[in-house]
PDB file of N, CA, C and O in Angstrom:
ATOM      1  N   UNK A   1       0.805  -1.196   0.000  1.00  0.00           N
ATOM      2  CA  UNK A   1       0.000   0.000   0.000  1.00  0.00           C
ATOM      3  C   UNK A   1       0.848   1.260   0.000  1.00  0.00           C
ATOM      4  O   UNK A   1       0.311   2.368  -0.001  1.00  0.00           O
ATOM      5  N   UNK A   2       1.980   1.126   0.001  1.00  0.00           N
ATOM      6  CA  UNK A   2       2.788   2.036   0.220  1.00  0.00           C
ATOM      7  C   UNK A   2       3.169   2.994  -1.114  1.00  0.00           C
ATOM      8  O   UNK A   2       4.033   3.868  -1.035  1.00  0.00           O
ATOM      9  N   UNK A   3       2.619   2.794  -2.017  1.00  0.00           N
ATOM     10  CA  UNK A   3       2.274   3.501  -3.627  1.00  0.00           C
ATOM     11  C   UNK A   3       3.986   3.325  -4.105  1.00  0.00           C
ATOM     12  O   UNK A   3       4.575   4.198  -4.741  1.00  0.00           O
ATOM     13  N   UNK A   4       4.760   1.742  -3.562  1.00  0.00           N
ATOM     14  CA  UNK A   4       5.785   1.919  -4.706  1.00  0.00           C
ATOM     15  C   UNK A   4       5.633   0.499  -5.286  1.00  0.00           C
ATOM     16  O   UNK A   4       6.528   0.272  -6.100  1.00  0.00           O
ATOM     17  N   UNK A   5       5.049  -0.200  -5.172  1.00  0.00           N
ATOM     18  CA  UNK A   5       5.193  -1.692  -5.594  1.00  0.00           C
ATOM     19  C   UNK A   5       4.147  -1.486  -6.941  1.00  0.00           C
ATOM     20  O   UNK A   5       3.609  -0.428  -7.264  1.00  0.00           O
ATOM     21  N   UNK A   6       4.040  -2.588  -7.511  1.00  0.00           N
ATOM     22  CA  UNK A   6       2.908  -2.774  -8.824  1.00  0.00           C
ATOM     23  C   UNK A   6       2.507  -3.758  -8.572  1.00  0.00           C
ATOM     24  O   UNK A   6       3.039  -4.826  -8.269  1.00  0.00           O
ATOM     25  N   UNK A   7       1.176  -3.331  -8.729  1.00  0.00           N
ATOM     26  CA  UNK A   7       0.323  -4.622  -9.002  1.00  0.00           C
ATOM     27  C   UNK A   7       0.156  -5.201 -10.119  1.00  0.00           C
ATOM     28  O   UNK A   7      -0.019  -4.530 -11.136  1.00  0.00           O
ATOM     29  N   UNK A   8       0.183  -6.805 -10.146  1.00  0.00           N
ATOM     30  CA  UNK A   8       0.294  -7.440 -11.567  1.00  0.00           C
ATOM     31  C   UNK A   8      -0.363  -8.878 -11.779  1.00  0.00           C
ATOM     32  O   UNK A   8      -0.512  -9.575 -12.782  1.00  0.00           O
ATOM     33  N   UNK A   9      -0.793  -9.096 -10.037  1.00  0.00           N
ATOM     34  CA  UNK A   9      -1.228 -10.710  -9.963  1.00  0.00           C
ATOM     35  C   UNK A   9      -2.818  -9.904 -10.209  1.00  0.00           C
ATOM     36  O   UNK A   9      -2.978  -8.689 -10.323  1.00  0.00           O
ATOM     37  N   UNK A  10      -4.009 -11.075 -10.253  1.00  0.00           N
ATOM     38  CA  UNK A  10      -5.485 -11.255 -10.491  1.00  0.00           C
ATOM     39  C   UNK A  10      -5.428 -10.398  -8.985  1.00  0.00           C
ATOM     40  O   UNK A  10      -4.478  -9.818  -8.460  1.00  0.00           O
ATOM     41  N   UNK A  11      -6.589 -10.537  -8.607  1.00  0.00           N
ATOM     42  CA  UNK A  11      -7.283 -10.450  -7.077  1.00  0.00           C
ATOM     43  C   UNK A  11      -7.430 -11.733  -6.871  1.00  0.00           C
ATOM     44  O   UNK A  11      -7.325 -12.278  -7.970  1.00  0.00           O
ATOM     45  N   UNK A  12      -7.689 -12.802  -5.740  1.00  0.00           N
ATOM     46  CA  UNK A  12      -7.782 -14.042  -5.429  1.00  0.00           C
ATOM     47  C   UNK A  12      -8.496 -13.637  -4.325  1.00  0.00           C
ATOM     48  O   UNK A  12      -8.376 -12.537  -3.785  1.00  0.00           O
ATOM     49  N   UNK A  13      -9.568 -14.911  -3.836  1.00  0.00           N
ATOM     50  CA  UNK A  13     -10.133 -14.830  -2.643  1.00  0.00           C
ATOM     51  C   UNK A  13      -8.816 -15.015  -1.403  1.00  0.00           C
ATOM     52  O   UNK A  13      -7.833 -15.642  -1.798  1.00  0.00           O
ATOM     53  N   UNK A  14      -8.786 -14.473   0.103  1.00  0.00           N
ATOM     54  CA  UNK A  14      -7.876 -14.446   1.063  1.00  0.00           C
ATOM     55  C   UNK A  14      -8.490 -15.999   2.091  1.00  0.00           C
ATOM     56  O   UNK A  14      -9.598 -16.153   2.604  1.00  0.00           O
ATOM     57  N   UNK A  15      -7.578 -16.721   2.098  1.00  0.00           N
ATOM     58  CA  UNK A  15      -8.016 -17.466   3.146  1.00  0.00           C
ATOM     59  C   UNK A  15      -7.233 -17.456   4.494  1.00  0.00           C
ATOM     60  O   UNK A  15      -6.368 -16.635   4.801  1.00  0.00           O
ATOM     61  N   UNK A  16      -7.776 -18.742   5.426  1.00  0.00           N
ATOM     62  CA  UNK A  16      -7.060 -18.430   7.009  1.00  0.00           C
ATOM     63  C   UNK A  16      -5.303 -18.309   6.999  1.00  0.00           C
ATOM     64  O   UNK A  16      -4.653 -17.855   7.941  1.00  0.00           O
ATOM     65  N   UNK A  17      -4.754 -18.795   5.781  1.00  0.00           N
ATOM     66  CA  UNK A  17      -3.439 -18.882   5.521  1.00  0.00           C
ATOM     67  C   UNK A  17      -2.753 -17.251   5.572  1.00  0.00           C
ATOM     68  O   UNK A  17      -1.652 -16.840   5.942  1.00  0.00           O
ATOM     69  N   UNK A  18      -3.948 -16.580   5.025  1.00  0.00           N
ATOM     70  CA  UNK A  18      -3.472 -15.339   4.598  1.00  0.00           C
ATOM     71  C   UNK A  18      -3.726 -14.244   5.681  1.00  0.00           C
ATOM     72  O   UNK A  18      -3.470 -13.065   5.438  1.00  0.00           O
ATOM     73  N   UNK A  19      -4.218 -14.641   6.843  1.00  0.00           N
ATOM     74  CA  UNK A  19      -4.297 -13.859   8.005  1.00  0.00           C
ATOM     75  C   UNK A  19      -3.163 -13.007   8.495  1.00  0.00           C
ATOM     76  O   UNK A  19      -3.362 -11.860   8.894  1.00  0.00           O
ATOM     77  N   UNK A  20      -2.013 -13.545   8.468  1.00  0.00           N
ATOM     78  CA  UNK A  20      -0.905 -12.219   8.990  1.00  0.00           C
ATOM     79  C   UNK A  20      -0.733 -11.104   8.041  1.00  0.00           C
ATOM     80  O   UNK A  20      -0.501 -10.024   8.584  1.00  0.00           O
ATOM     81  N   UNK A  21      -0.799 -11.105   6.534  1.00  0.00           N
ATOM     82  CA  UNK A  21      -0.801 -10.628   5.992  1.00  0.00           C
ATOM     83  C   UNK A  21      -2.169 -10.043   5.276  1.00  0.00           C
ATOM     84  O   UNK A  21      -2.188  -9.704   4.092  1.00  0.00           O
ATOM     85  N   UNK A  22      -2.962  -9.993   5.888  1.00  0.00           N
ATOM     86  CA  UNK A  22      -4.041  -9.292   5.596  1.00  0.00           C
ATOM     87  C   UNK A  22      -3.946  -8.433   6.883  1.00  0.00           C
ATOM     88  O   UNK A  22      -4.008  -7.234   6.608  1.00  0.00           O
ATOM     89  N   UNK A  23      -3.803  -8.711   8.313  1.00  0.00           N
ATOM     90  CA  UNK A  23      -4.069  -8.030   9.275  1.00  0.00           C
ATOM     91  C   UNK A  23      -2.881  -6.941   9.043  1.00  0.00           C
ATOM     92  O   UNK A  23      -3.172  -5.852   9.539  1.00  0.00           O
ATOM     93  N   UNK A  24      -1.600  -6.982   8.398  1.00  0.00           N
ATOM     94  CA  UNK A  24      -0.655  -6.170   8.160  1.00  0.00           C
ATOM     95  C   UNK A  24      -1.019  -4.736   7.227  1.00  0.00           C
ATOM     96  O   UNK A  24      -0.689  -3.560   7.381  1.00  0.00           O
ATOM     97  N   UNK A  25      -1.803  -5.390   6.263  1.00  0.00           N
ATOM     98  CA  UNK A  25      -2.281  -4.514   4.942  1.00  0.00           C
ATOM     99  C   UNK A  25      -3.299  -3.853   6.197  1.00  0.00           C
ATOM    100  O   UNK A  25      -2.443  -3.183   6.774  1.00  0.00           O
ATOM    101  N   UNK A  26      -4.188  -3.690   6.743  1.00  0.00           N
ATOM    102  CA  UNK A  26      -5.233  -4.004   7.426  1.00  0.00           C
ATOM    103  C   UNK A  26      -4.710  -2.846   8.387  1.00  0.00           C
ATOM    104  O   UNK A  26      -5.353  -1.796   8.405  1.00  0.00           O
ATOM    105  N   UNK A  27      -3.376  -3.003   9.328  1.00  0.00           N
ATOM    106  CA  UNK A  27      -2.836  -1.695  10.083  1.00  0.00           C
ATOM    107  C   UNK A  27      -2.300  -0.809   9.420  1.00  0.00           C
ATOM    108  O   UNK A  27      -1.969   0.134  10.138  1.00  0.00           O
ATOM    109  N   UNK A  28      -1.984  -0.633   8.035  1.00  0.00           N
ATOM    110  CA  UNK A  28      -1.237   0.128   7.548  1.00  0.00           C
ATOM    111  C   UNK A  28      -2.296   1.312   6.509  1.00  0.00           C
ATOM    112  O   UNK A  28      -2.212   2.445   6.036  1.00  0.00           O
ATOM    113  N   UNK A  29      -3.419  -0.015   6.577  1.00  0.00           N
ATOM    114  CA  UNK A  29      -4.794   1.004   5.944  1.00  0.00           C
ATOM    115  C   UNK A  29      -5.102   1.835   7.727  1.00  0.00           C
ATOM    116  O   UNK A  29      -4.819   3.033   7.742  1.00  0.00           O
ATOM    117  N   UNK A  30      -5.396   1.504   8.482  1.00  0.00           N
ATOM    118  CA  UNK A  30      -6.222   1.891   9.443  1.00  0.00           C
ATOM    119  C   UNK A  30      -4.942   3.308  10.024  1.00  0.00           C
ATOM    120  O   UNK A  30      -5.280   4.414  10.445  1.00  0.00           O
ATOM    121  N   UNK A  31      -3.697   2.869   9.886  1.00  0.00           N
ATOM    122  CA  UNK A  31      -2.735   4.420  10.132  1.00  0.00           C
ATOM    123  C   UNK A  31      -2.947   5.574   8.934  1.00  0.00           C
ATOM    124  O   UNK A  31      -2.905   6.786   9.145  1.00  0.00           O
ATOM    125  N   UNK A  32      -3.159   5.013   7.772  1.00  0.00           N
ATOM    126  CA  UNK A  32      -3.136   5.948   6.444  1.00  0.00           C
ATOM    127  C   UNK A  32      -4.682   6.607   6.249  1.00  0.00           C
ATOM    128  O   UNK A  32      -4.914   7.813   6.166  1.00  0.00           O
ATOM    129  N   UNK A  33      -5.618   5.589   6.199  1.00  0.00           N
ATOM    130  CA  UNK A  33      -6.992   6.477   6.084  1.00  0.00           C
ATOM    131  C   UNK A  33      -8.218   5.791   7.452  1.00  0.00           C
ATOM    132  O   UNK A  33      -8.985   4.902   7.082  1.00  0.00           O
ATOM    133  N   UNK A  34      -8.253   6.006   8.116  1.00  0.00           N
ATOM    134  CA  UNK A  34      -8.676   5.555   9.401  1.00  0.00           C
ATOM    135  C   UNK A  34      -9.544   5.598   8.877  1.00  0.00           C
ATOM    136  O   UNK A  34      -9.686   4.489   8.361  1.00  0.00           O
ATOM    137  N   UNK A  35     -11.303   6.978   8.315  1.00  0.00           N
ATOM    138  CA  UNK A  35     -12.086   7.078   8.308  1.00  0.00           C
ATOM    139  C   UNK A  35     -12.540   5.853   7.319  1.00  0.00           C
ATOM    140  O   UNK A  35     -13.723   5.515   7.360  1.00  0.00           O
ATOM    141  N   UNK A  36     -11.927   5.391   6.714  1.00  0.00           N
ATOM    142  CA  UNK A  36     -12.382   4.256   5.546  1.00  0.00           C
ATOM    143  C   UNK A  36     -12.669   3.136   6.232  1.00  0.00           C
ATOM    144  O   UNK A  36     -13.272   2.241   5.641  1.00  0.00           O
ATOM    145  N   UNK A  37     -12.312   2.980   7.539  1.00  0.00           N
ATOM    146  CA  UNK A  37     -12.899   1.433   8.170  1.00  0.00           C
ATOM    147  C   UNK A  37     -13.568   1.721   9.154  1.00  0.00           C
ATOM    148  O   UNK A  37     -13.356   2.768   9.765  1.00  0.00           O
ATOM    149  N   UNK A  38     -14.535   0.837   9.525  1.00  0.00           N
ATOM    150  CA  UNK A  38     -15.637   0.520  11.336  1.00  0.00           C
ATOM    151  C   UNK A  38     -14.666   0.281  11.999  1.00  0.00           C
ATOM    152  O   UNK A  38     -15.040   0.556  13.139  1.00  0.00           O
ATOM    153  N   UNK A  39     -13.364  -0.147  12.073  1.00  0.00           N
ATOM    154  CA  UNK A  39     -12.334  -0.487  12.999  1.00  0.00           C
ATOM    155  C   UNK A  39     -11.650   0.293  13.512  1.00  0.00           C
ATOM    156  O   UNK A  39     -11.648   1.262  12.753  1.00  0.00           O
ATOM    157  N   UNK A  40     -10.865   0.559  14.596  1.00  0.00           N
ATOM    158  CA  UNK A  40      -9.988   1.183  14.470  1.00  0.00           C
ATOM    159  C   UNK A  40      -8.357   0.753  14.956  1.00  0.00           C
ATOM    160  O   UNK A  40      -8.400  -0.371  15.458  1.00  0.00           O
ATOM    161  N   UNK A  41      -7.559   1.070  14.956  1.00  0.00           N
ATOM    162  CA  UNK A  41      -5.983   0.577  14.875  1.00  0.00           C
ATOM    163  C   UNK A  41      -6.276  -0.025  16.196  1.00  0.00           C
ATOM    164  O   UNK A  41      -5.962  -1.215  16.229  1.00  0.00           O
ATOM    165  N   UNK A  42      -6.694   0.355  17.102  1.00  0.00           N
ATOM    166  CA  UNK A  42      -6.601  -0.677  17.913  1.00  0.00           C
ATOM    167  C   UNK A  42      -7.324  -1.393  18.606  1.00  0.00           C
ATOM    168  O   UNK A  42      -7.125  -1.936  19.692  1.00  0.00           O
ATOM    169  N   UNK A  43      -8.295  -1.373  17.842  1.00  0.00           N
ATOM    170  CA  UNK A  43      -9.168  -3.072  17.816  1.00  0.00           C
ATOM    171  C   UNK A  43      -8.415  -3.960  16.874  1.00  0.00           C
ATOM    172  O   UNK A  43      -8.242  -5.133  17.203  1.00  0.00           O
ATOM    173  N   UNK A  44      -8.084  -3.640  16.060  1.00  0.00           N
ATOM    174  CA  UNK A  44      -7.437  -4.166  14.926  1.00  0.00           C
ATOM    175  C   UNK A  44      -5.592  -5.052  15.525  1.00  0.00           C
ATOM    176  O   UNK A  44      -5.104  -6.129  15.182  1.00  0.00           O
ATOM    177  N   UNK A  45      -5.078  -4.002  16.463  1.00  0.00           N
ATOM    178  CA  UNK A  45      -4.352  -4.537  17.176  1.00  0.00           C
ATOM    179  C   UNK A  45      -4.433  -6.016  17.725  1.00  0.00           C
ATOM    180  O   UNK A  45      -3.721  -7.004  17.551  1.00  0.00           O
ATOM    181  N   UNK A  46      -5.735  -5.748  18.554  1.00  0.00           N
ATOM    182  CA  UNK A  46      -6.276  -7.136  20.014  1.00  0.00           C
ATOM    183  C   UNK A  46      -7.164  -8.143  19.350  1.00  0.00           C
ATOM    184  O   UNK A  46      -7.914  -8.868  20.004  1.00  0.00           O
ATOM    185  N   UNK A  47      -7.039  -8.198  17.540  1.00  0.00           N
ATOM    186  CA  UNK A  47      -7.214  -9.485  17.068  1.00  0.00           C
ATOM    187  C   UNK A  47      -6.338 -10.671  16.964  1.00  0.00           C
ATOM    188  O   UNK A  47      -5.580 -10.835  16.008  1.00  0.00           O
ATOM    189  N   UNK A  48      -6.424 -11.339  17.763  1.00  0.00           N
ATOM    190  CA  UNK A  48      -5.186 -12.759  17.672  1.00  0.00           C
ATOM    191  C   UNK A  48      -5.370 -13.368  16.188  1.00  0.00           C
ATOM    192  O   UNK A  48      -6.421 -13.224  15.564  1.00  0.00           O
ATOM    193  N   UNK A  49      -4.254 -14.061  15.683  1.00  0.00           N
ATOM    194  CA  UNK A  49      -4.676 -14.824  14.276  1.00  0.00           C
ATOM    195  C   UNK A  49      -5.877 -15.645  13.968  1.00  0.00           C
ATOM    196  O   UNK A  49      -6.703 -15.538  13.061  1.00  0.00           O
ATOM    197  N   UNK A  50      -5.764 -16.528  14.993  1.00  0.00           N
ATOM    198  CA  UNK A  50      -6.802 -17.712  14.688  1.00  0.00           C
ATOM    199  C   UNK A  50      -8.547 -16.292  14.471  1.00  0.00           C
ATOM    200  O   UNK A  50      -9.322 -16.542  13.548  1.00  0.00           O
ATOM    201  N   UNK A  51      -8.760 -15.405  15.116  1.00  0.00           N
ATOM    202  CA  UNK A  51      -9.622 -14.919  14.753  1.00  0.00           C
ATOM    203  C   UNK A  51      -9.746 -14.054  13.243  1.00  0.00           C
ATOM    204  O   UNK A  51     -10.724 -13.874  12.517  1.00  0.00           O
ATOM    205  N   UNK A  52      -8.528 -13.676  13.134  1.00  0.00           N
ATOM    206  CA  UNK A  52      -8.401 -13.331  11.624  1.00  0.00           C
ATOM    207  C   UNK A  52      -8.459 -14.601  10.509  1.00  0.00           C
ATOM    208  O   UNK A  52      -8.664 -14.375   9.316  1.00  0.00           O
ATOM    209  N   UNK A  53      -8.327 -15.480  10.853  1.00  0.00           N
ATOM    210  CA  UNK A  53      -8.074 -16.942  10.148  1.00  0.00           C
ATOM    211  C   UNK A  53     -10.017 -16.870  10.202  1.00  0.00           C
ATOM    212  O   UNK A  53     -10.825 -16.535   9.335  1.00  0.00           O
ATOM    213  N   UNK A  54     -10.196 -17.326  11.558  1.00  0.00           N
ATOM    214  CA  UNK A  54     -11.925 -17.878  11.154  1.00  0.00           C
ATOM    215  C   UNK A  54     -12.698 -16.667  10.071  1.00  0.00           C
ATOM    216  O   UNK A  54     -13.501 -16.982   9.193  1.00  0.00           O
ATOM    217  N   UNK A  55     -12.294 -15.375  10.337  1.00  0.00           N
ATOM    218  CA  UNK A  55     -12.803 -14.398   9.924  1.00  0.00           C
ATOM    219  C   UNK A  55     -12.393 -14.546   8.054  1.00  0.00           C
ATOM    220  O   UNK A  55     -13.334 -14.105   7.396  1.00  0.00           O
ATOM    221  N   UNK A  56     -11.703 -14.849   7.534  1.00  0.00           N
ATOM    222  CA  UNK A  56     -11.114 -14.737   6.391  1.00  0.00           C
ATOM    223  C   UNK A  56     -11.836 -16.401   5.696  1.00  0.00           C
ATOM    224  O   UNK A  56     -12.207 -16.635   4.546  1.00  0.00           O
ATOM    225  N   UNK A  57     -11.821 -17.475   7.121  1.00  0.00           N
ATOM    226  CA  UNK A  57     -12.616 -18.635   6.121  1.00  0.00           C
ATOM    227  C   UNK A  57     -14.231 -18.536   5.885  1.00  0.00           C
ATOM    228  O   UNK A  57     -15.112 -19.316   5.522  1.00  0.00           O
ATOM    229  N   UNK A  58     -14.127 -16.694   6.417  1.00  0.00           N
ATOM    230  CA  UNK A  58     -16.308 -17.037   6.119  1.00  0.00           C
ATOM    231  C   UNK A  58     -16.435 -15.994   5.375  1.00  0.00           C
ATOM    232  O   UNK A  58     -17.422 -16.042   4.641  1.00  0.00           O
ATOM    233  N   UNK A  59     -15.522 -14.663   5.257  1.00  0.00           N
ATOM    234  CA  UNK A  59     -15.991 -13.969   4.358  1.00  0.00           C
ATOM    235  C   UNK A  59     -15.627 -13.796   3.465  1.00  0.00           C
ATOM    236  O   UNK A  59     -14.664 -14.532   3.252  1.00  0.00           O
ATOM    237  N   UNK A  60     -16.034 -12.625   2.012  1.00  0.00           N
ATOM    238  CA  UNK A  60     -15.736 -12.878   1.200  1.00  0.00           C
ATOM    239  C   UNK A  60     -14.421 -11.636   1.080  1.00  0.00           C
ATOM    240  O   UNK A  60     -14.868 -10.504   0.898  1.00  0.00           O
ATOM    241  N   UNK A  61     -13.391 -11.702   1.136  1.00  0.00           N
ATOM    242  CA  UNK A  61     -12.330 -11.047   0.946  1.00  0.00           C
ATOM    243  C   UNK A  61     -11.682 -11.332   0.004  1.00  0.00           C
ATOM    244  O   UNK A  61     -11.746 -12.483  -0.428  1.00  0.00           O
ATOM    245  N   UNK A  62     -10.836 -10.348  -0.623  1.00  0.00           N
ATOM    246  CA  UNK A  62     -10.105 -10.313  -1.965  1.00  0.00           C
ATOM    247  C   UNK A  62      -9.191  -9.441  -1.396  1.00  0.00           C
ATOM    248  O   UNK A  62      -9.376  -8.580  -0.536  1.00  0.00           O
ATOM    249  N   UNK A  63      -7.635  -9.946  -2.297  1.00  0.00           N
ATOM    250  CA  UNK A  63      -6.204  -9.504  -2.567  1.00  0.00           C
ATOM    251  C   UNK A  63      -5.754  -9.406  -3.417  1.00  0.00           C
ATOM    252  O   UNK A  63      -6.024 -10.181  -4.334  1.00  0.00           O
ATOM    253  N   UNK A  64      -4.649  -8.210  -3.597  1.00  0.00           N
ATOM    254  CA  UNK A  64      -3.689  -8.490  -4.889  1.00  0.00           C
ATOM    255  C   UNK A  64      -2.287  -8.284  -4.386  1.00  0.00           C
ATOM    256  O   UNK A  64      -1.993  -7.393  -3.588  1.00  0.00           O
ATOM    257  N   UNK A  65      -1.770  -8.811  -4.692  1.00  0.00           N
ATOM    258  CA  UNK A  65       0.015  -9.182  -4.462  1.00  0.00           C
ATOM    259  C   UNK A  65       0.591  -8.117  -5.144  1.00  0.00           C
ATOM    260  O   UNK A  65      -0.040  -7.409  -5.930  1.00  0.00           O
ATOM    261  N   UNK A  66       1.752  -7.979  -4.877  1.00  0.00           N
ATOM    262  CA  UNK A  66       2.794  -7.091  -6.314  1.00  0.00           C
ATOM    263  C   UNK A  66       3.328  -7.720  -6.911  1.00  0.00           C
ATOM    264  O   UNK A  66       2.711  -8.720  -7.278  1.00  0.00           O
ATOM    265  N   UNK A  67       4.945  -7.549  -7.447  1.00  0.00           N
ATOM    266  CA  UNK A  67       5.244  -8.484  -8.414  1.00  0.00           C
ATOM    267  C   UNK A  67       6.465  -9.150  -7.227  1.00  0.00           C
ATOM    268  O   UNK A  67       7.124 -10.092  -7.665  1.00  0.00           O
ATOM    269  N   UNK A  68       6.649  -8.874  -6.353  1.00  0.00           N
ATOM    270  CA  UNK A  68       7.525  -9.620  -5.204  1.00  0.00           C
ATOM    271  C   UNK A  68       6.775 -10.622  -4.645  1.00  0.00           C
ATOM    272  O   UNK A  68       7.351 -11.374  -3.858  1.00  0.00           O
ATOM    273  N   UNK A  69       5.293 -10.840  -4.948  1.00  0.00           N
ATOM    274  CA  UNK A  69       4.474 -11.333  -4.373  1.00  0.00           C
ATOM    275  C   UNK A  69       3.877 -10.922  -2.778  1.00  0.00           C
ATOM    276  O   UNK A  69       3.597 -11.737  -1.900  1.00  0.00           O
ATOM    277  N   UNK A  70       3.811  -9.960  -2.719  1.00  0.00           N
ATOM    278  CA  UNK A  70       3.523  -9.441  -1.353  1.00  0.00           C
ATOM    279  C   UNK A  70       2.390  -9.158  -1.393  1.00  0.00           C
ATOM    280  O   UNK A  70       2.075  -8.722  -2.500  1.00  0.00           O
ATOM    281  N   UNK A  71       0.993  -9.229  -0.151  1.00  0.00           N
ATOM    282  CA  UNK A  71       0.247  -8.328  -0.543  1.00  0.00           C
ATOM    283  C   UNK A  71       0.096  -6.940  -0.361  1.00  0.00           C
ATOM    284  O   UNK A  71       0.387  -6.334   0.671  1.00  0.00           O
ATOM    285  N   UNK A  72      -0.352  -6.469  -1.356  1.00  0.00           N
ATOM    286  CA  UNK A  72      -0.542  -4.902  -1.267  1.00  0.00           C
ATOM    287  C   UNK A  72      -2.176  -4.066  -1.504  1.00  0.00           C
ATOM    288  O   UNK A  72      -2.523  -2.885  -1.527  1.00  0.00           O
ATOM    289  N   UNK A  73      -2.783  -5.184  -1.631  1.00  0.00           N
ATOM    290  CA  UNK A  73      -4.368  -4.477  -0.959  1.00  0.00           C
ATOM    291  C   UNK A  73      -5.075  -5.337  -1.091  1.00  0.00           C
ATOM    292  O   UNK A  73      -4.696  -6.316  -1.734  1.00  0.00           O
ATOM    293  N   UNK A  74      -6.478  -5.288  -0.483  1.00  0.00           N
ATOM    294  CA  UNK A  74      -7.502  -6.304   0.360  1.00  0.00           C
ATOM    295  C   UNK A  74      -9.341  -5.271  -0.077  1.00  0.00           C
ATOM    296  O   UNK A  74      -9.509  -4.054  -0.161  1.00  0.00           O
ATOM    297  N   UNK A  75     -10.280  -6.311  -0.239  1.00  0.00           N
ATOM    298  CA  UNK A  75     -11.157  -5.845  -0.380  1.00  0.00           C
ATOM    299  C   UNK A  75     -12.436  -6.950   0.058  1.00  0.00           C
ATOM    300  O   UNK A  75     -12.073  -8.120  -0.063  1.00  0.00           O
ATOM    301  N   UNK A  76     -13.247  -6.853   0.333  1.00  0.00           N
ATOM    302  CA  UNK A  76     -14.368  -7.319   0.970  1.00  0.00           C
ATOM    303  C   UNK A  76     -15.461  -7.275   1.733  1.00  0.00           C
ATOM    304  O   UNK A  76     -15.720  -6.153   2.169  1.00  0.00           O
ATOM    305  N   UNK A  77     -16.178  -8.129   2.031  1.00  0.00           N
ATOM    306  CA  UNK A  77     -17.419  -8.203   2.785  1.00  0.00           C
ATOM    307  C   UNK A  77     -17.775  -8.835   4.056  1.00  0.00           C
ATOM    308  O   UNK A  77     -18.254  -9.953   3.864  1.00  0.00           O
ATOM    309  N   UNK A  78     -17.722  -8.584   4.983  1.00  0.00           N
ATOM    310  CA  UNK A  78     -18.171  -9.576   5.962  1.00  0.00           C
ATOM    311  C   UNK A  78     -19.264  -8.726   6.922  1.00  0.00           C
ATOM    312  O   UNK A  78     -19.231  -7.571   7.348  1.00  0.00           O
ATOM    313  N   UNK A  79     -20.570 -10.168   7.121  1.00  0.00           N
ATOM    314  CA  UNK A  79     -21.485  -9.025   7.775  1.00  0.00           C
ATOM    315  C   UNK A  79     -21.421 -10.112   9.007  1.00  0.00           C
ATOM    316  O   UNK A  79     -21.164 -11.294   8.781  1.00  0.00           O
ATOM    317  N   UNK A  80     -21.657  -9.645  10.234  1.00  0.00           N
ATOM    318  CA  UNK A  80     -21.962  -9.796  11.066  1.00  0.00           C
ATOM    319  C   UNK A  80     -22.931 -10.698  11.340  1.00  0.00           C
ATOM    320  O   UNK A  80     -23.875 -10.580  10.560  1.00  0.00           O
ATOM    321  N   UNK A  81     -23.132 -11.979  12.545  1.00  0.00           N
ATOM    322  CA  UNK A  81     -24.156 -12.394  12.739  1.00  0.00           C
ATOM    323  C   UNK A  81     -25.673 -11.519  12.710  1.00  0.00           C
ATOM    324  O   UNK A  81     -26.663 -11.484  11.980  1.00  0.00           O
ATOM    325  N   UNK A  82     -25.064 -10.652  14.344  1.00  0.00           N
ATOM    326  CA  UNK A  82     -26.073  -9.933  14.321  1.00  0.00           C
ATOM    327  C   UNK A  82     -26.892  -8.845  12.847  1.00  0.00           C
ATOM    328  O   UNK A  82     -28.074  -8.512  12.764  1.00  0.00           O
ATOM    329  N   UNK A  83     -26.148  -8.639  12.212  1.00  0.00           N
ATOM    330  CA  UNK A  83     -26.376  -7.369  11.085  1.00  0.00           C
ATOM    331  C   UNK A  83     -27.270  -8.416  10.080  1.00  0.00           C
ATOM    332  O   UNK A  83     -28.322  -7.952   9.640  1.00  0.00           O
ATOM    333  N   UNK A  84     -26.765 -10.321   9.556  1.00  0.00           N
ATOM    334  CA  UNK A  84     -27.665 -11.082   9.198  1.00  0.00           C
ATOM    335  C   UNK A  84     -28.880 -11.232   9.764  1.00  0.00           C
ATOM    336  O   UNK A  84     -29.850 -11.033   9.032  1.00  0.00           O
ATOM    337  N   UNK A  85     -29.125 -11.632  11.252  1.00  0.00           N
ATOM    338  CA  UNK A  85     -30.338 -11.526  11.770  1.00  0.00           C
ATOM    339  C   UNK A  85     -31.445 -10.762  11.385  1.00  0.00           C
ATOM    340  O   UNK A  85     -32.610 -11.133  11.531  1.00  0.00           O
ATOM    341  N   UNK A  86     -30.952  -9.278  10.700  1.00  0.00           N
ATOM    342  CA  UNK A  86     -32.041  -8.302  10.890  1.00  0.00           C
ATOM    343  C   UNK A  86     -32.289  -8.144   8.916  1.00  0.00           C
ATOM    344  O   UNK A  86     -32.950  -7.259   8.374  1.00  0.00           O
ATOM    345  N   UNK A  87     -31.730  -8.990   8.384  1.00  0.00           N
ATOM    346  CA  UNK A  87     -31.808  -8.999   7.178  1.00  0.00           C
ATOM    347  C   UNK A  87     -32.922 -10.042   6.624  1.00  0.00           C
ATOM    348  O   UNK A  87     -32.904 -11.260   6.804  1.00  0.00           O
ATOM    349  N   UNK A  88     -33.779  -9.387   5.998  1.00  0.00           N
ATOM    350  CA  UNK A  88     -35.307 -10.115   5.211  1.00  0.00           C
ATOM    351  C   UNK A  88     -34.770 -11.345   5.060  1.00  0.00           C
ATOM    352  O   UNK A  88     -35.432 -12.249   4.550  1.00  0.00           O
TER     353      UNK A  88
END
């Protein structure tokens, strides 16, 4: 995210594998544009992996790598039990 790498891979769905490195992309969005997420840096902090892992095997998240293969941005959906409940 750091506007020097290129992007060149597809987007791919993120799975539990990809948890450290989504939660990385993930603090580096939440220091650069805070207002863009419900989270903030430090909730985002006091997530342990395995919860970023379950979180990544239910929703629908997307990545793209650069050409080092790193990732360098993340996009997706995840709703909430509760927020499903109240949905028709």
């Amino acid at each position: 995210m750091n506007g020097e790498a290129v992007t060149k891979a597809l987007p791919y769905r993120l799975g539990p594998a990809d948890a450290n490195a989504y939660q990385a992309v993930r603090l580096e969005g939440l220091l650069l544009e805070p207002r863009a997420f419900s989270a903030t840096y430090e909730d985002e902090l006091r997530l342990d992996a395995a919860s970023i892992a379950a979180l990544l095997a239910n929703a629908f998240v997307y990545g793209s790598e650069d050409d080092t293969g790193g990732l360098v941005a993340i996009a997706g959906l995840a709703l909430s039990p509760r927020a499903m409940r109240n949905m028709p």
